[in-house]
N, C-alpha and C positions, 0 to 999 in steps of 0.2 A: 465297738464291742463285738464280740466272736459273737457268730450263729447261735452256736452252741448255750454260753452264757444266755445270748436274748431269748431265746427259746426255755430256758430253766425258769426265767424271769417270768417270762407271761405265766407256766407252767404254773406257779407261786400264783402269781395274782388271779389265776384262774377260782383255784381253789379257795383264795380269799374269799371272791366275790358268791362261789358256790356256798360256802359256810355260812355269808352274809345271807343269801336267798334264802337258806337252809334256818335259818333261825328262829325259834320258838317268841312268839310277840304277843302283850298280855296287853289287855283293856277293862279297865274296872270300871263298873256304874255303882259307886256309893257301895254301902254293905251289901246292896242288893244281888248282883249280878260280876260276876270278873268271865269274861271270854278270852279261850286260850285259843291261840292262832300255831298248830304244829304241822309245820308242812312235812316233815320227815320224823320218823323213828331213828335219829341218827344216837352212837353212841352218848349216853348220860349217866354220870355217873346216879348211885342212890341219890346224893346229897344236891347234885344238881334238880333231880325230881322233885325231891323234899320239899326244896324249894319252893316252886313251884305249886307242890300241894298245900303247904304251906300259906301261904299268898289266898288259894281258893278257900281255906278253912275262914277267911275272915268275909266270906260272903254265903249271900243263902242260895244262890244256886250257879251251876258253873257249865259252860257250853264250851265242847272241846269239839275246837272244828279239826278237822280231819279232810277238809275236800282237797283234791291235788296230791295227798300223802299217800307214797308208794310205798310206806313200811320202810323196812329199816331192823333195827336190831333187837334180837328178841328178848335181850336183858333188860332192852330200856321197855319193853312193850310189856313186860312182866315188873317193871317197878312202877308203870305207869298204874297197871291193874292191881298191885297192893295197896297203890293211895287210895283206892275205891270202895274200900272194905275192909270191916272191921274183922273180917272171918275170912282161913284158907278157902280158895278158888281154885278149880282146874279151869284154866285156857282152854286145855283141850292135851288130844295124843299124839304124839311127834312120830306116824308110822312108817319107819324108815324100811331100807330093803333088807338089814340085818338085825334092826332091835326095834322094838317100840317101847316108847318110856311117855309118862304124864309131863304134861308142862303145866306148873303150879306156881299159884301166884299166893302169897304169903301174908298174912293177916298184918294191917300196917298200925302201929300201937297209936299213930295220930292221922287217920288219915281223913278226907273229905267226906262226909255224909249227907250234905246239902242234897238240892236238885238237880241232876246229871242231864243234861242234853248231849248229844251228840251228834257233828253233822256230818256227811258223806257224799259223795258223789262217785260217778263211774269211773276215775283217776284213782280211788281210795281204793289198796291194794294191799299185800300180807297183811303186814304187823295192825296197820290202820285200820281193815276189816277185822281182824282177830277180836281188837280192842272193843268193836263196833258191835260186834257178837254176841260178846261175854256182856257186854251189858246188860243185851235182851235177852238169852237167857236166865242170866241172874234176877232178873226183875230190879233191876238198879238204876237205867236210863232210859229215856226216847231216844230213836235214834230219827235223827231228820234228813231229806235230801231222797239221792236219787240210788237208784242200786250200784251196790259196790263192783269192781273189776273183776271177781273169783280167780285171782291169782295169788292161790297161798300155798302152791307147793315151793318146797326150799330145795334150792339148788348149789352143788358146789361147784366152785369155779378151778378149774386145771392149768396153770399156765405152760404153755410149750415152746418149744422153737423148732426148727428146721434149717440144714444148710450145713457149711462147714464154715470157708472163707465168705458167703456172703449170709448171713442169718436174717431168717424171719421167724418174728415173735409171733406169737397165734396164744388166742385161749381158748376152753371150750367150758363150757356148762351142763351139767348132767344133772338133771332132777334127781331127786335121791329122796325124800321123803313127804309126805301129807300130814296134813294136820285135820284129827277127825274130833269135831266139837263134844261139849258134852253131849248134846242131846242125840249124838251119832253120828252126824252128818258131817262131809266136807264142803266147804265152801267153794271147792274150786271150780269155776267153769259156772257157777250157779249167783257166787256174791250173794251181801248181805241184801235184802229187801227191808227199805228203812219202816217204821212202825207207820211215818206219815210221806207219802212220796210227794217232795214240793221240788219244782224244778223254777229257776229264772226264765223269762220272755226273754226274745231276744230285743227288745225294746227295753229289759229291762239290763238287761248286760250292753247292752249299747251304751247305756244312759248311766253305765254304773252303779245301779239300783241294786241291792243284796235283798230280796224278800224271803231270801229261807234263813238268814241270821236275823231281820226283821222279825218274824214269825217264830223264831229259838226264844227270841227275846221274849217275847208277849208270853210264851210260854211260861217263863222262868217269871212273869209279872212284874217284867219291865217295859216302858214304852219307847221304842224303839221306832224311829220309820225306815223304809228300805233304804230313802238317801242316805241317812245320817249310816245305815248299817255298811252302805256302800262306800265310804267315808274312812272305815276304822281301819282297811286294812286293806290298800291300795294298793294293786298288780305293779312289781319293780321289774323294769326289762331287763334281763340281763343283758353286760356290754356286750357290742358287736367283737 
């Protein structure tokens, strides 16, 4: 097989296996409790959210982990935040270097009302802290875990080249707008500060042990211990 072709191939399987990591994983305890596992804000459609919301409307409280999620895309971050509320929501302001405009999130005619937890760590980034925000602003969820990254300026990516007969591809990145919350503020550089700061031992990540999805649980008034929480949603290596 040419170079070429093997190289398209792994190319292919790469992104398989990124989608595979990338993928949203649900756990339900009885009517009580469903815990969503969203490592990324990657494109989803309404209908795939729906979903999703969907599924949480048949329990009475719902913990949307967020630790490790770097954001992702603002349409899925803004349908995520119409499942949450029965009434229009401002995100926040989108204050670019030519316009500022609201980002508003849209009253969703069936959406979750249950008990909202929400968990974070210092990995949890744009779209993931925005989500994480807007809750405690709203007065809608706890947020659990450790402070978030404060990186939620959005940036646009340029692609270029150089050369004539021999070309190199190059891209660059230019910040170009902030997101300033309702209550005024940006997060950037600052992160979210969750309502209850719980962090793992490292005895307890040694061992596998989850005691801040333990402790979500207990919140929501389910019994939960940190093995079993350590259990639900087990760290995949990506291939070498």
């Amino acid at each position: 097989m040419a170079n070429g072709a093997s190289d398209l191939f792994d190319l292919v399987r790469k992104e398989q296996t990124d989608e595979h990591l990338r993928r949203a994983r649900i756990v339900e305890r009885g009517d009580e409790l469903m815990i969503l596992k969203l490592p990324a804000f990657d494109y989803r459609t309404p209908l795939e959210v729906a979903e999703m919301i969907g599924k949480a409307r048949k329990h009475k409280a719902l913990i949307v982990d967020l630790r490790g999620n770097g954001g992702g895309s603002v349409e899925t971050l803004r349908h995520f935040v119409d499942g949450m509320f029965d009434r229009d929501v401002k995100i926040g302001d989108r204050v670019g270097r030519k316009e500022n405009k609201p980002e508003m999130a849209k009253a969703s005619h069936n959406p979750f009302l249950g008990k909202l937890i929400v968990l974070v760590d210092s990995e949890s980034a744009s779209a993931a802290e925005l989500f994480a925000r807007v809750m405690q602003i709203e007065k809608r969820g706890l947020v659990l875990g450790d402070r978030t990254s404060g990186s939620v300026m959005e940036a646009r990516h340029y692609d270029e080249q150089w050369g004539t007969d021999t070309v190199v591809f190059y891209g660059v990145s230019v910040t170009d707008a902030d997101v300033i919350m309702s209550d005024g503020k940006s997060l950037e550089h600052t992160g979210v500060t969750p309502d209850e700061l719980l962090l793992p031992s490292p005895a307890a990540l040694a061992n596998n042990r989850d005691p801040v999805l333990a402790r979500a649980a207990e919140l929501a008034g389910v019994n939960l211990s940190s093995d079993e929480a350590g259990k639900l949603f087990p760290y995949e290596w990506p291939p070498e």
